[in-house]
MARMAR-433330 format. One line per field, with one value per residue (C-alpha): residue number from 1; residue in three letters; x, y, z. Coordinates in Angstrom, 2 decimals, always signed. Layout:
pos: c(NUM_...)
code: c(ala_...)
c1: c(X_...)
c2: c(Y_...)
c3: c(Z_...)
This chain:
pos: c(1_2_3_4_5_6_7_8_9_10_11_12_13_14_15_16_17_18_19_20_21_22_23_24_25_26_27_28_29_30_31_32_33_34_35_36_37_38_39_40_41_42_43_44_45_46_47_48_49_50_51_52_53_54_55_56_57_58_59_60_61_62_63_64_65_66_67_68_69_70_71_72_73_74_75_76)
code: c(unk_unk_unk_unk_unk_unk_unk_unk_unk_unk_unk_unk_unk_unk_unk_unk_unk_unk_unk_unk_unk_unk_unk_unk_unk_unk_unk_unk_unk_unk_unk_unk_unk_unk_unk_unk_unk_unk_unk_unk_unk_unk_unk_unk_unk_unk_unk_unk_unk_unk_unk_unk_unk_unk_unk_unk_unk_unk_unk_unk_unk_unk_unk_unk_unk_unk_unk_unk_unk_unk_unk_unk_unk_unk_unk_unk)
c1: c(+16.18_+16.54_+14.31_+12.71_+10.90_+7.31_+5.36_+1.90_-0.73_-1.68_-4.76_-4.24_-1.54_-3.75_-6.63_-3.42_-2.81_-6.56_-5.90_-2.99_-3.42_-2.77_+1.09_+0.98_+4.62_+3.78_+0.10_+2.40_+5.28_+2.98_+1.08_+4.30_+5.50_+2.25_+2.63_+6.33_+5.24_+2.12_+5.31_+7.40_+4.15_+3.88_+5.23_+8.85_+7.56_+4.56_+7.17_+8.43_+4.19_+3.75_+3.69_+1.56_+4.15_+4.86_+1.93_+0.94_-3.17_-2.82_-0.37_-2.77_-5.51_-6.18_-3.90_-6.26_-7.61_-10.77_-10.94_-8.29_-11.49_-13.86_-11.62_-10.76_-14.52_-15.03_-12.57_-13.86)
c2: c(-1.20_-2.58_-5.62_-6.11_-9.21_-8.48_-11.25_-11.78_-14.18_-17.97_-16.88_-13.40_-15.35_-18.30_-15.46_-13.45_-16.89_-16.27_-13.63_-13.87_-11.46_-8.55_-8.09_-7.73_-6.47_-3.72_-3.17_-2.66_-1.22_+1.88_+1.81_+2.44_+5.08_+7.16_+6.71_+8.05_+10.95_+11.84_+12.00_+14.25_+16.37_+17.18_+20.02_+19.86_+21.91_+19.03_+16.28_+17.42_+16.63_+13.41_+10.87_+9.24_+7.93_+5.52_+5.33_+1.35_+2.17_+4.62_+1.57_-1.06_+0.87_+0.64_+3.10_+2.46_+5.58_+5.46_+4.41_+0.88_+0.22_-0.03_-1.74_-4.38_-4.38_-7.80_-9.56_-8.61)
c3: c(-9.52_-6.36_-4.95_-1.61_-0.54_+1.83_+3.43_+2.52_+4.15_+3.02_+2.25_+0.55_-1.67_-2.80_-3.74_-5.26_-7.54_-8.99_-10.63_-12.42_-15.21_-12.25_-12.39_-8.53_-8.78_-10.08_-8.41_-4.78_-6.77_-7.53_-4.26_-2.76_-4.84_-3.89_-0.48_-0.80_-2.26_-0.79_+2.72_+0.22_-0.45_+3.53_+5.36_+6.57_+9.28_+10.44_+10.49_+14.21_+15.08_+12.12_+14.28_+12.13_+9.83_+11.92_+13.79_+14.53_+14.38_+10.78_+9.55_+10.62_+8.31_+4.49_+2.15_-0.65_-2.57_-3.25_-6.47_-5.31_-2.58_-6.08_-7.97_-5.62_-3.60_-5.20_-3.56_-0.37)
């Protein structure tokens, strides 16, 4: 398995620390993995037009299904 190290805010981390019972490796290990293969799941044909996977405003928005945004809706 290989590792990769991610920065995460002051203040995301120190709320991170409170719950400690989430392995949070894992919680982005598996957000990741969707993401990869909701890509795979596209069209080879749309990827000439998917400007979107790299696009700064789509990045800049929440990847969170659904059911992450009522899971997590008390941290907010």
């Amino acid at each position: 398995m290989t590792n990769i190290t991610l920065s995460i805010d002051d203040e995301v981390y120190r709320k991170m620390r409170r719950y400690s019972e989430i392995k949070w490796s894992e919680f982005v290990r598996k957000c990741v993995q969707k993401r990869v293969e909701e890509l795979e799941h596209l069209d080879k044909d749309d990827w000439d037009n998917a400007r979107f996977l790299g696009d700064e405003k789509l990045l800049s928005e929440s990847w969170a299904s659904k059911e992450d945004e009522e899971s997590f809706a008390y941290l907010q």
